[in-house]
BAGU-926462 format. One line per field, with one value per residue: residue in one letter; z, x, y of N, C-alpha, C in turn. Coordinates in Angstrom, 1 decimal, m for minus. Layout:
<drennus>
code <- a/...
n.z <- Z/...
n.x <- X/...
n.y <- Y/...
ca.z <- Z/...
ca.x <- X/...
ca.y <- Y/...
c.z <- Z/...
c.x <- X/...
c.y <- Y/...
</drennus>
This chain:
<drennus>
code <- x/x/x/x/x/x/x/x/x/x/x/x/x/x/x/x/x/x/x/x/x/x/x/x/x/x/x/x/x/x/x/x/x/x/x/x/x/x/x/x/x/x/x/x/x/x/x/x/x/x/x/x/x/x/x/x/x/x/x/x/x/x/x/x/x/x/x/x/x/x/x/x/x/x/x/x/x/x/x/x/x/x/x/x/x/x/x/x/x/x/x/x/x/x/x/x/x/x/x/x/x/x/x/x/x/x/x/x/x/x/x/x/x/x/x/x/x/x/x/x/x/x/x/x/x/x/x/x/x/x/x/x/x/x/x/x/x/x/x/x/x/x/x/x/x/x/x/x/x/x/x/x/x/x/x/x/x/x/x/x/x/x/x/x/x/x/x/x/x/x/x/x/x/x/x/x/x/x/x/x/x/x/x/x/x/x/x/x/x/x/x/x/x/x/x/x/x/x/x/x/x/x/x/x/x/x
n.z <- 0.0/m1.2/1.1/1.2/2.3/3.8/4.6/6.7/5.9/3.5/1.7/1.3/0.5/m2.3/m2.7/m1.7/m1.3/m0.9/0.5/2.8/6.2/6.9/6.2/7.1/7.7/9.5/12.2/13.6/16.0/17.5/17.9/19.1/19.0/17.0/16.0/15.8/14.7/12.6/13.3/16.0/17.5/17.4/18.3/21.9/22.8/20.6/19.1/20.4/19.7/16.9/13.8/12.9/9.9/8.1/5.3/4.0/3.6/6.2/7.5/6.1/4.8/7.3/10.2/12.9/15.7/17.7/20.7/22.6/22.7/23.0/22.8/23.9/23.5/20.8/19.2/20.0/19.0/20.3/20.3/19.6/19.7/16.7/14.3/12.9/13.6/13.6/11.6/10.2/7.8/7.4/6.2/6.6/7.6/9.2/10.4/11.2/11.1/10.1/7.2/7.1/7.2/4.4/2.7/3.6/2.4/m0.7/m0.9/m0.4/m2.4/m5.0/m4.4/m5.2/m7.6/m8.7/m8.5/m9.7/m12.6/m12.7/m11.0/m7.6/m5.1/m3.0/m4.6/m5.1/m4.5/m4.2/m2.5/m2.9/m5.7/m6.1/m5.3/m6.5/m7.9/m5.4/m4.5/m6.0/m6.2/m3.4/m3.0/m5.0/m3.7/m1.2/m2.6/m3.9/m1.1/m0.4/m2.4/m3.1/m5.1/m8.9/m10.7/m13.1/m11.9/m9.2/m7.4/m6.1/m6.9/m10.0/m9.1/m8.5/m10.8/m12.4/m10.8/m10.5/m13.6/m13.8/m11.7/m13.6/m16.1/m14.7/m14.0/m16.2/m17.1/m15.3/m14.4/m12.5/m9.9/m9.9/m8.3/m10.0/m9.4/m7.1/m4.6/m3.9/m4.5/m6.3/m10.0/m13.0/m14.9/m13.9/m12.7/m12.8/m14.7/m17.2/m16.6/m18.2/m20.0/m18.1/m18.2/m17.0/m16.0/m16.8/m14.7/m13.5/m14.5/m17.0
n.x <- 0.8/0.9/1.7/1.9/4.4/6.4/9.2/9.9/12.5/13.0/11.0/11.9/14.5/14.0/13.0/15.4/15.1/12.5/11.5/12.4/13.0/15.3/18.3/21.6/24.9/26.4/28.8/29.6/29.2/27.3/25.7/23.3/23.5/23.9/26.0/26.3/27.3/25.8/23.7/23.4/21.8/19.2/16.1/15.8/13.2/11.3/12.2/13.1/10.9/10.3/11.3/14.1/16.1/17.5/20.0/22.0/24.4/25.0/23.0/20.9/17.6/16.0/14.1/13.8/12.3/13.4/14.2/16.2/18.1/20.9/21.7/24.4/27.8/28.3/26.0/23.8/21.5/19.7/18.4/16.3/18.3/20.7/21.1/23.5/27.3/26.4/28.7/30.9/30.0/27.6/24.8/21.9/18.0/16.1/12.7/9.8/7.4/5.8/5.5/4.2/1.4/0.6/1.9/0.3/m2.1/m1.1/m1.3/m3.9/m5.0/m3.2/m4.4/m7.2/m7.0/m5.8/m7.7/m9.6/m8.7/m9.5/m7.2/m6.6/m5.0/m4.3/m3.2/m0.8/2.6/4.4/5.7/7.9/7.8/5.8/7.2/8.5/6.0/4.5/6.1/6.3/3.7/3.0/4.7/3.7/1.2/2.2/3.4/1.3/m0.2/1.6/1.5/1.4/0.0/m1.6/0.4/3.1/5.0/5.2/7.4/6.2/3.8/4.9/6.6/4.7/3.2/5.4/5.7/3.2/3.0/5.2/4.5/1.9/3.5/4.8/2.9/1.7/3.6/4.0/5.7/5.1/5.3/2.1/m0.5/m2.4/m4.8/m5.0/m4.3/m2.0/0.4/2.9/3.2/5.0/3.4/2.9/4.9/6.5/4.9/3.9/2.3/1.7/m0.6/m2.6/m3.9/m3.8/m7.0/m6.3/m6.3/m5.1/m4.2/m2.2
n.y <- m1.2/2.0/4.8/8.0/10.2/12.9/14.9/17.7/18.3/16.9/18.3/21.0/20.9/20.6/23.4/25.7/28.7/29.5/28.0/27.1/29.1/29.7/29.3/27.5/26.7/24.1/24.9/23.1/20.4/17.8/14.6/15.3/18.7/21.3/23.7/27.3/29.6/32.0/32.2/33.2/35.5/35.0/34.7/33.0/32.1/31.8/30.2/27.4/24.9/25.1/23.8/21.9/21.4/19.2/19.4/18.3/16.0/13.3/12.9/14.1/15.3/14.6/15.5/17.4/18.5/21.6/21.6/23.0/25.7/27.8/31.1/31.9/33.2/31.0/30.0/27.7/24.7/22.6/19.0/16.0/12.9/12.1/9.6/10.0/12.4/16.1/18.1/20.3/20.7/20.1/21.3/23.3/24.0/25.7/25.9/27.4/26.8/23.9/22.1/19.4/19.3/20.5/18.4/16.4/16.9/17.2/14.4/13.7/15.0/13.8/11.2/11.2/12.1/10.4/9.0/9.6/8.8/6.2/4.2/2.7/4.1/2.6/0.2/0.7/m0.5/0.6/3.0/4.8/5.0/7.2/9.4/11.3/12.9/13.3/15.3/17.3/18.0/19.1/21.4/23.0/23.0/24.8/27.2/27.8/28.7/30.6/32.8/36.1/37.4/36.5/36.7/37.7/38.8/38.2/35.8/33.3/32.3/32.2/29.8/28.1/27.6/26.6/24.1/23.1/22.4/20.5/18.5/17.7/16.8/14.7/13.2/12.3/10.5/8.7/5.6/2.5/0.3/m1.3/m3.0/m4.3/m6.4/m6.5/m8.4/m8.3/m8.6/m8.2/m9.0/m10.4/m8.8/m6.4/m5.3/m2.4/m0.6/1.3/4.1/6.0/6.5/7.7/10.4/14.2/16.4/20.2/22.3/24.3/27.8/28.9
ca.z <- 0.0/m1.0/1.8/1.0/3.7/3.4/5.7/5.9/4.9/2.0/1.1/1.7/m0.5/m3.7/m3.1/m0.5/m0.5/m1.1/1.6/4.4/7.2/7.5/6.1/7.2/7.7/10.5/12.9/14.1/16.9/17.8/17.5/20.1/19.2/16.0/16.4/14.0/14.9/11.9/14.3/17.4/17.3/17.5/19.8/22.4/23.3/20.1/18.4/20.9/19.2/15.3/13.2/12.4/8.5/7.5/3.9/2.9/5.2/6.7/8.2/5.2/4.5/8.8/10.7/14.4/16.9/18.6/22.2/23.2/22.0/23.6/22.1/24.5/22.8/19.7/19.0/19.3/18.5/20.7/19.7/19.9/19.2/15.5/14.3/12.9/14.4/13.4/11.4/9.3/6.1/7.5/5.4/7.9/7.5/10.0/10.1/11.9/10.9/9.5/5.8/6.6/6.6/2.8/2.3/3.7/1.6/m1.5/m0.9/m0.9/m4.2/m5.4/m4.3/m5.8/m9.2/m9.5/m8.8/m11.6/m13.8/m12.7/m10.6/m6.4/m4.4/m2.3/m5.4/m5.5/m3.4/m3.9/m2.3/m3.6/m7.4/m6.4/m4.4/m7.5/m7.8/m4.0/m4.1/m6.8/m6.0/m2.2/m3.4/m5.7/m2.8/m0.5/m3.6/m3.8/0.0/m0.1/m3.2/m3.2/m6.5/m9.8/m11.9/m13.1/m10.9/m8.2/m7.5/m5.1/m8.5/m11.0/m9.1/m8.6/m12.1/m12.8/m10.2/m11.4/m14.8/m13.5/m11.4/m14.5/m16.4/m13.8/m13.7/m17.4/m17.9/m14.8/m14.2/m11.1/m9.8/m9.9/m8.4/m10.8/m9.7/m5.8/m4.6/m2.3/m5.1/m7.9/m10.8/m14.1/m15.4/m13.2/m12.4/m13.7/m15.1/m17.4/m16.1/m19.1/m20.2/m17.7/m18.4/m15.9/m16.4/m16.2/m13.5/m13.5/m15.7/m17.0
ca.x <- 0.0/1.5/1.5/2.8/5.2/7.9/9.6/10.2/13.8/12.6/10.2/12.4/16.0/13.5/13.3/15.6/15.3/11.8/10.5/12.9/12.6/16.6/19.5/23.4/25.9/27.1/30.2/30.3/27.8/27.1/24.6/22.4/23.3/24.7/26.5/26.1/27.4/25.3/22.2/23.4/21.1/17.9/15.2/15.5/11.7/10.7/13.5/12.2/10.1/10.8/12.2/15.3/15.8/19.4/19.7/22.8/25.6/24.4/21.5/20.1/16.4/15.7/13.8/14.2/12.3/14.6/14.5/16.8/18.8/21.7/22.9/25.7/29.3/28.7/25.0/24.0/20.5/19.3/17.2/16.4/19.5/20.5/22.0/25.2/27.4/26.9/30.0/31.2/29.9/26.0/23.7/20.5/17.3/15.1/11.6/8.8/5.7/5.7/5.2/3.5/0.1/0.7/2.0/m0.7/m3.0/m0.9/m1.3/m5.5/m5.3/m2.7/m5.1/m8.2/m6.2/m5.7/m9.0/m10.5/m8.4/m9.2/m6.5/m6.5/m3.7/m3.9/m3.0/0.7/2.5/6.0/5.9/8.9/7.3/5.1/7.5/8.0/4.5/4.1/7.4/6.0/2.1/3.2/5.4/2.9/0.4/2.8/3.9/0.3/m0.5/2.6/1.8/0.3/m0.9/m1.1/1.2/4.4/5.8/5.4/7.9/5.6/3.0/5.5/7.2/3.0/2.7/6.2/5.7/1.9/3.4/5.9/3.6/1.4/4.4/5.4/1.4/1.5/4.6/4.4/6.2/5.0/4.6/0.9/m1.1/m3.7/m6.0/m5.4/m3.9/m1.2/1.3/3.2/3.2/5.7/2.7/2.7/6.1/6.9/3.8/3.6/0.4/1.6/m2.2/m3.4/m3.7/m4.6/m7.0/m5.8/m6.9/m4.7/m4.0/m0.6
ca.y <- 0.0/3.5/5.9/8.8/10.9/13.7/15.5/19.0/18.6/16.7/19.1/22.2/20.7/21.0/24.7/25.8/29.9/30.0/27.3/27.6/30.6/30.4/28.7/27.7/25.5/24.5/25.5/22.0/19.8/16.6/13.8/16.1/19.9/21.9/25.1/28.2/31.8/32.9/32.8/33.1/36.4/34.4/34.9/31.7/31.6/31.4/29.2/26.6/24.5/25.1/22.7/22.0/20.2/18.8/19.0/17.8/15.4/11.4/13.2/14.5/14.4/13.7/16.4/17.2/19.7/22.3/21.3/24.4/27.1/28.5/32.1/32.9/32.4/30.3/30.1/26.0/24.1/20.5/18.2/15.1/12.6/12.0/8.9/10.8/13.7/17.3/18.5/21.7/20.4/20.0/22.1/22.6/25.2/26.4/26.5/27.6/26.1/22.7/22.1/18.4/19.5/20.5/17.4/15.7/17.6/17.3/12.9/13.0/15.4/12.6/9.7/11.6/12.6/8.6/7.3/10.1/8.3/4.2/4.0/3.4/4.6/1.3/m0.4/1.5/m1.2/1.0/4.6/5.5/5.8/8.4/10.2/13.1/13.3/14.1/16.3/18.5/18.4/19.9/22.8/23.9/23.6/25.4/28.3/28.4/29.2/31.8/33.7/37.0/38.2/35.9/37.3/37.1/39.4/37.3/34.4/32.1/32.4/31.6/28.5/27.3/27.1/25.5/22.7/22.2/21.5/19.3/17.2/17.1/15.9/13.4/11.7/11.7/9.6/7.7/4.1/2.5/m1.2/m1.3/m4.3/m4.5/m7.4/m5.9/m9.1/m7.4/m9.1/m7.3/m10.2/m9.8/m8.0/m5.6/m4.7/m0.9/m0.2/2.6/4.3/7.2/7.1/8.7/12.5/14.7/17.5/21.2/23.4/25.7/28.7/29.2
c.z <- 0.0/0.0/2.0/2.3/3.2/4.7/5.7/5.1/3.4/1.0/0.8/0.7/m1.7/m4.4/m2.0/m0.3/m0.6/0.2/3.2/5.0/7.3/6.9/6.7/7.2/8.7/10.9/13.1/15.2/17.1/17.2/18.2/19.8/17.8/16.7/15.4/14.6/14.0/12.9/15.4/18.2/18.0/18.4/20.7/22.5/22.2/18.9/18.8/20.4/17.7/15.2/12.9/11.3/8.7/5.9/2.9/4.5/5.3/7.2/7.6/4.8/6.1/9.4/12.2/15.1/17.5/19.9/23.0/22.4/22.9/22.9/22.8/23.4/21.5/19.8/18.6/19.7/19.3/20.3/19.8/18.8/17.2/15.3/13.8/13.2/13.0/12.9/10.6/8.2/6.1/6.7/6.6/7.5/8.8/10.2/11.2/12.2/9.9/8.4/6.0/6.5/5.5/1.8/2.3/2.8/0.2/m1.9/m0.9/m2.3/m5.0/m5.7/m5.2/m7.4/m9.7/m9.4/m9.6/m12.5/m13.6/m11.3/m8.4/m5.7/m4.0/m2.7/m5.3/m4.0/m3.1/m3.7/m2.9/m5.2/m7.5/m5.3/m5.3/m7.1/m6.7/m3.9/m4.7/m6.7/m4.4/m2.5/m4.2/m5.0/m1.9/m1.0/m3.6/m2.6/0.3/m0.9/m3.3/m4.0/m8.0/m10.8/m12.0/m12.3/m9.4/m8.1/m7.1/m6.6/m9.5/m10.8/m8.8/m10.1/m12.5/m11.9/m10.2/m12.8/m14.3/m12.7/m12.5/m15.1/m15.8/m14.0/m15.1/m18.3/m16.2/m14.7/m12.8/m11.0/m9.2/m10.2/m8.9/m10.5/m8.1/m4.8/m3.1/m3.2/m6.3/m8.6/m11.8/m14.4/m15.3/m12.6/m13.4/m14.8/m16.3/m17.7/m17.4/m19.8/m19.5/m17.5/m17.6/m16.8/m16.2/m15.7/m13.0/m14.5/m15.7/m18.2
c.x <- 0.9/0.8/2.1/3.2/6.3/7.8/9.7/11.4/13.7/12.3/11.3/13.9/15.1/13.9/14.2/14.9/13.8/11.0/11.3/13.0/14.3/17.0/20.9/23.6/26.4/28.4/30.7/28.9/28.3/25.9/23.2/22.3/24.2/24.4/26.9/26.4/26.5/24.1/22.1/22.9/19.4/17.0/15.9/14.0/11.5/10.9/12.7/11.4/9.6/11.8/13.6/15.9/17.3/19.2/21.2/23.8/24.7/23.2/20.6/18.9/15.5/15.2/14.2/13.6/13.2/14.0/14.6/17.8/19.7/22.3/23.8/26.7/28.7/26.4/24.4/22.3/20.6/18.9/17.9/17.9/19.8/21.2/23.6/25.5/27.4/28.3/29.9/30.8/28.3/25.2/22.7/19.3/16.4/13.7/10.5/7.5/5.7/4.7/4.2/2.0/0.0/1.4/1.2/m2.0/m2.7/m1.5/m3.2/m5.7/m4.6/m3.8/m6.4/m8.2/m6.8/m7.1/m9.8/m10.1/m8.6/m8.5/m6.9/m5.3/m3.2/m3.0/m1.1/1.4/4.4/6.5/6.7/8.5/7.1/5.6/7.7/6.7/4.3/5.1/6.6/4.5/2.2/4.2/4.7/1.8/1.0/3.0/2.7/m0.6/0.0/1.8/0.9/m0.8/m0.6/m0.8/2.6/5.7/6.2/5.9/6.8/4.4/4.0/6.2/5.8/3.1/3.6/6.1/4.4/2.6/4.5/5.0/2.7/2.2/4.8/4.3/1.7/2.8/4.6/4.3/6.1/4.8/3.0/0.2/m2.8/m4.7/m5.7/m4.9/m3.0/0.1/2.1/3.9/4.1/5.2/2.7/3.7/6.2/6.2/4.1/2.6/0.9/0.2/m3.2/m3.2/m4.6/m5.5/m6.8/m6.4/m6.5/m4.6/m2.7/m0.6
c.y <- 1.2/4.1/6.9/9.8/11.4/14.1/16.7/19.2/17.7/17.8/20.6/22.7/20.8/22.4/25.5/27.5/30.2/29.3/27.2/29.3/30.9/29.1/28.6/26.7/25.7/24.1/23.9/21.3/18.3/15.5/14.5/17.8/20.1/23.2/25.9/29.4/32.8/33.6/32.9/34.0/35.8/34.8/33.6/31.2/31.1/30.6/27.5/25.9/24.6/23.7/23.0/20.4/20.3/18.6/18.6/16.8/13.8/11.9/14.3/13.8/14.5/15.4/16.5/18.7/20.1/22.1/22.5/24.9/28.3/29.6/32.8/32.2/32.6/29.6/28.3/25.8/23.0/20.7/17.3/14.0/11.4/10.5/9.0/11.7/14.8/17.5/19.5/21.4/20.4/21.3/21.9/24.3/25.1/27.0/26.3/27.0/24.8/22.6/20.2/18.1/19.9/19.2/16.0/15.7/16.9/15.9/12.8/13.8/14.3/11.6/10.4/11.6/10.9/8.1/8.2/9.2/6.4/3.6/4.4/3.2/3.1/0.3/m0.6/0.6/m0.4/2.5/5.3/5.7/6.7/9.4/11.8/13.7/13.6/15.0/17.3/18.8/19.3/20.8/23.2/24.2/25.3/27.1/28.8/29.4/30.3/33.0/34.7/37.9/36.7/36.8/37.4/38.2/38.5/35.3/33.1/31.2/31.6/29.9/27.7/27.1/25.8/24.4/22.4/21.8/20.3/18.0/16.8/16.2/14.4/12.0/11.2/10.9/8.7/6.3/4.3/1.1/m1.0/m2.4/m4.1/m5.0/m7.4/m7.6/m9.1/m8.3/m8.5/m8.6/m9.3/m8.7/m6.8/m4.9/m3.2/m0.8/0.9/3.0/5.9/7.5/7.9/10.2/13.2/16.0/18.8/22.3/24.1/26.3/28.9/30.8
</drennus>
């Protein structure tokens, strides 16, 4: 059974400057704390309880609540303990309000999209197929929730359209193992599908 799930640092390494509240690299840390002089500024109260994404390093991709936030000295981030250490090469953003309610969102317009066309979600026995398709259908939610005017002046507008056409593109060429006859078995048959017939229709304006 596909069940689709990102994370924010998923969601966030697509686009970094448009969907994170703050970017850096850090000074150095542990499996428990990274340390960043860029932000050592921060509020503490309201640091507290923001996320903290890794987007590049062994613990790329992994999210983590901030715990605490020390900005005396050398400005360092807890949270809960990673399976690898913090080092100077970590990429990490900072965000306030968590992107997985637009992700959750993005996975019943997904499941809806497919059963217009035949197809149910349930079927999809290998999440990772329709991981584009949920990448690019939650950034264009997201772009959409940000953007303040439609028009091409506004970035949040322009990257909604380009990642509606890309998730179009993605449905209308996707290969997926798709158990046909619901089974709970993917047969020769049914190995890497190409569901390319189904065409979505367009509901946005470009």
């Amino acid at each position: 059974m596909a069940h689709l799930t990102l994370t924010n640092a998923e969601i966030i390494s697509v686009l970094p400057p448009l969907t994170a509240d703050l970017i850096g690299k850090a000074d150095g840390g542990s499996t428990t704390t990274l340390e960043n002089k860029q932000f050592k500024a921060l509020d503490e109260e309201s640091t507290e309880g923001a996320y903290i994404c890794f987007l590049s390093g062994d613990n790329a991709g992994i999210d983590r609540i901030i715990t605490g936030y020390d900005s005396s000295n050398v400005g360092t981030f807890t949270f809960d303990t990673l399976d690898s250490t913090i080092d100077n090469t970590s990429v990490f953003a900072i965000l306030f309000l968590s992107y997985i309610p637009a992700s959750d969102r993005a996975s019943e317009i997904i499941e809806n999209d497919l059963r217009k066309k035949g197809y149910d979600i349930e079927n999809f026995l290998t999440p990772a197929h329709l991981r584009e398709l949920h990448l690019n259908r939650t950034i264009a939610h997201i772009c959409q929730a940000k953007m303040q005017d439609a028009d091409n002046e506004d970035t949040y507008y322009i990257n909604y359209l380009e990642f509606m056409k890309r998730y179009e593109e993605e449905f209308n060429t996707l290969v997926a193992d798709y158990d046909t006859d619901g089974d709970g078995v993917i047969e020769d048959d049914e190995d890497s599908q190409s569901l390319g017939q189904v065409v979505l229709n367009k509901w946005y304006h470009t």
